[in-house]
C-alpha positions as CSV (number, residue, x, y, z in Angstrom):
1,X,-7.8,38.9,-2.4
2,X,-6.5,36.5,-4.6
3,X,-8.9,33.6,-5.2
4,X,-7.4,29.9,-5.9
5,X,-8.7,26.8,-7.2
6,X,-7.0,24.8,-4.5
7,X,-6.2,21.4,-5.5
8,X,-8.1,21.3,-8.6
9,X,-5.5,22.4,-10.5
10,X,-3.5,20.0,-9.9
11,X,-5.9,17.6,-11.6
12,X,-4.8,18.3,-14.6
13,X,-1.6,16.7,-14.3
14,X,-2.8,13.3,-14.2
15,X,-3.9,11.6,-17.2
16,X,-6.9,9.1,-16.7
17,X,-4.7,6.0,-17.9
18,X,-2.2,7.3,-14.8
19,X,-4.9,7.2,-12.0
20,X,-6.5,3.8,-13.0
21,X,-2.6,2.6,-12.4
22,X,-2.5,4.3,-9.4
23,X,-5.5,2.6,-8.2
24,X,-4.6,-1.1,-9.0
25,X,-1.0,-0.7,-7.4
26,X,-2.8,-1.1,-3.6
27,X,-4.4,-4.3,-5.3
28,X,-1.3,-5.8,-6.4
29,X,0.3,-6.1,-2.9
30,X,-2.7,-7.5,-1.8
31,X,-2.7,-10.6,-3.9
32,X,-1.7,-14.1,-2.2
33,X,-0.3,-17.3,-3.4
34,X,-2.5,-19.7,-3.6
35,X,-1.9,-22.3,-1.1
36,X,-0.7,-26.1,-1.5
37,X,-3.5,-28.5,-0.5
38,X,-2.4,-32.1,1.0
39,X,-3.8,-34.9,0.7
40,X,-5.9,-34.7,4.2
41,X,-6.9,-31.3,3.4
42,X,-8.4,-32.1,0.2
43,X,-10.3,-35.4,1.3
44,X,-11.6,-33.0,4.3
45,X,-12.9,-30.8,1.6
46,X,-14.4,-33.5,-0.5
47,X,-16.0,-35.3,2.8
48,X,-17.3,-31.9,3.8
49,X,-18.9,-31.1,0.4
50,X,-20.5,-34.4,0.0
51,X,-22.1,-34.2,3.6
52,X,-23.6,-30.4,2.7
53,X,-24.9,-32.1,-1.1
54,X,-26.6,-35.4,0.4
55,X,-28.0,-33.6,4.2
56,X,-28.4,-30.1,2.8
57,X,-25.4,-28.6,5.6
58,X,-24.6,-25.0,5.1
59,X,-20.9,-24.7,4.7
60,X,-18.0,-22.0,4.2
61,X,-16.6,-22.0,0.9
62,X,-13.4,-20.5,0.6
63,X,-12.1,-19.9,-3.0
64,X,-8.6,-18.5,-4.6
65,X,-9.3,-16.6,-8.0
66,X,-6.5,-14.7,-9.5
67,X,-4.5,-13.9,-6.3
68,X,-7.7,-13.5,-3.6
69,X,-9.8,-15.2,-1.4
70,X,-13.4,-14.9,-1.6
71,X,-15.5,-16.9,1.2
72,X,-19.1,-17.9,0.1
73,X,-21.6,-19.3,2.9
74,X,-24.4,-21.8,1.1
75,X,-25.4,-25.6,0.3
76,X,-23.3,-27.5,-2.4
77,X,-26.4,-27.6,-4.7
78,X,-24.9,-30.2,-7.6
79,X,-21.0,-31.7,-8.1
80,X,-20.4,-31.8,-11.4
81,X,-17.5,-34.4,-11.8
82,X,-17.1,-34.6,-15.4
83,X,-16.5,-31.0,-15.8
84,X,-14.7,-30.8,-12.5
85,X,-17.0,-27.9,-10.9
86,X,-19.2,-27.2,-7.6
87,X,-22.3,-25.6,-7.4
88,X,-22.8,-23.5,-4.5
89,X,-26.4,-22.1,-4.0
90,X,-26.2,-19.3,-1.1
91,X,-28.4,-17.5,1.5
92,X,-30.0,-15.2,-1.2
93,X,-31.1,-18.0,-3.6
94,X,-28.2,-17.2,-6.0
95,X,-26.4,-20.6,-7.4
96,X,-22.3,-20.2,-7.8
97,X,-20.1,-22.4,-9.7
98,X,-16.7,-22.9,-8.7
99,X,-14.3,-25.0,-10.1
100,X,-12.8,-27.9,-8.2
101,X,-9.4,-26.4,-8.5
102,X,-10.3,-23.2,-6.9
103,X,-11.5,-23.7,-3.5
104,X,-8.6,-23.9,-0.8
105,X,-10.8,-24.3,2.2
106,X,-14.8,-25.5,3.4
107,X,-15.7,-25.4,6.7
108,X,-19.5,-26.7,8.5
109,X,-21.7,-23.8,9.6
């Protein structure tokens, strides 16, 4: 009986620098455009982020970074307007900082 390695040896083939390109191809179809903001859309999200700053309202912040959304539930902690960032303190105590730039969307909880 002849006794095989099965795919195993077919490992060999495939350099290391080959399967880490494998593995971001799926990740590169995923990746979105980030979306154009009017003007209503943008006060919303400032009118929304000052409400969760001054009455301490949990809100959904969505974010665009390099091609993905990321959604982050929390309180806007501080608004930093001279350096153009938000500070986002979540459920589990953990402050965020996101640049103005980056968030596409805020919602109330």
């Amino acid at each position: 009986m002849i006794r095989d390695r099965g795919k195993m040896k077919w490992q060999g083939f495939f350099m290391s620098e080959h399967t880490e390109l494998l593995k971001q191809i799926p990740a590169e179809y995923e990746k979105v455009k980030k979306p154009e903001l009017d003007e209503q859309e943008l006060q919303e999200i400032q009118i929304i982020t000052m409400e969760s700053l001054n009455y301490t309202l949990t809100i959904k912040m969505t974010i665009w970074v390099d091609g993905f959304k990321k959604t982050y539930e929390g309180i806007v902690n501080k608004i930093d307007h001279i350096n153009m960032y938000i500070h986002l303190e979540t459920n589990d105590l953990k402050i965020l900082k996101f640049h103005i730039d980056e968030v596409i969307s805020v919602e109330r909880v």
